[in-house]
N, C-alpha and C positions, 0 to 999 in steps of 0.2 A: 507519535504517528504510528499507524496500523494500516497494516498490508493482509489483506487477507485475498487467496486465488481462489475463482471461482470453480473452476473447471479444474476434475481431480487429479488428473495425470501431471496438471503445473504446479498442483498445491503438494504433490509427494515429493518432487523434485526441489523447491523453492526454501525451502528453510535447511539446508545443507550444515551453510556455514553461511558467514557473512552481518557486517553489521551497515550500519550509517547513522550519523550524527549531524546535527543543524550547525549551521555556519550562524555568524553572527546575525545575518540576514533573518535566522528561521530558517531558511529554505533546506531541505533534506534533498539530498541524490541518492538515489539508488542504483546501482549497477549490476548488469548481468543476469536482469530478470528472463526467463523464459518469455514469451511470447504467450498470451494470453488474456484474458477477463481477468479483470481485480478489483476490490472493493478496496476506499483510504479512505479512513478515519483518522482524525483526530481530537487527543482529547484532555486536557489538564484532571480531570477526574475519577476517570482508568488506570488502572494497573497493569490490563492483560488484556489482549486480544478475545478474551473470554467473555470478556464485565462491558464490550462493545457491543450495541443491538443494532447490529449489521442492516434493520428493517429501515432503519430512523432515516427521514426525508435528507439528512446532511451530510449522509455516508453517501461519499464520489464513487459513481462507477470509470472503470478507466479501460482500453482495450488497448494494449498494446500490440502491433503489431511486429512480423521480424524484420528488423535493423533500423525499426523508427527508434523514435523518442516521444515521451508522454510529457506533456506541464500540467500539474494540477492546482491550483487553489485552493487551500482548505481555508475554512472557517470566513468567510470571504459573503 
């Protein structure tokens, strides 16, 4: 799974530290994202956030707002 932020002030802040890993389920949590625009990708094909074409009809935009919570679907 890939998290990219759209808006620059959340994406310089956003990759600090931190990780997260899928539950048996698949399902990923993330915690303690800023507040923001995000694009999620997922991909069995990719390596890196780099090798993702952020354009592609299947990449989720998501908008978090502060002190919600987001559900996303991927691949879905």
């Amino acid at each position: 799974m890939f998290l990219r932020a759209t808006d620059s002030g959340v994406e310089r802040r956003l990759f600090r530290s931190g990780f997260t890993r899928t539950g048996q389920d698949g399902a990923f949590v993330l915690t303690g994202l800023p507040p923001g625009r995000y694009l999620v990708a997922a991909s069995f094909d990719v390596q890196s956030a780099d090798d993702i074409d952020w354009s592609d009809s299947s990449v989720m935009k998501v908008d978090l707002e502060e002190g919600k919570q987001a559900t996303v679907a991927l691949g879905r």
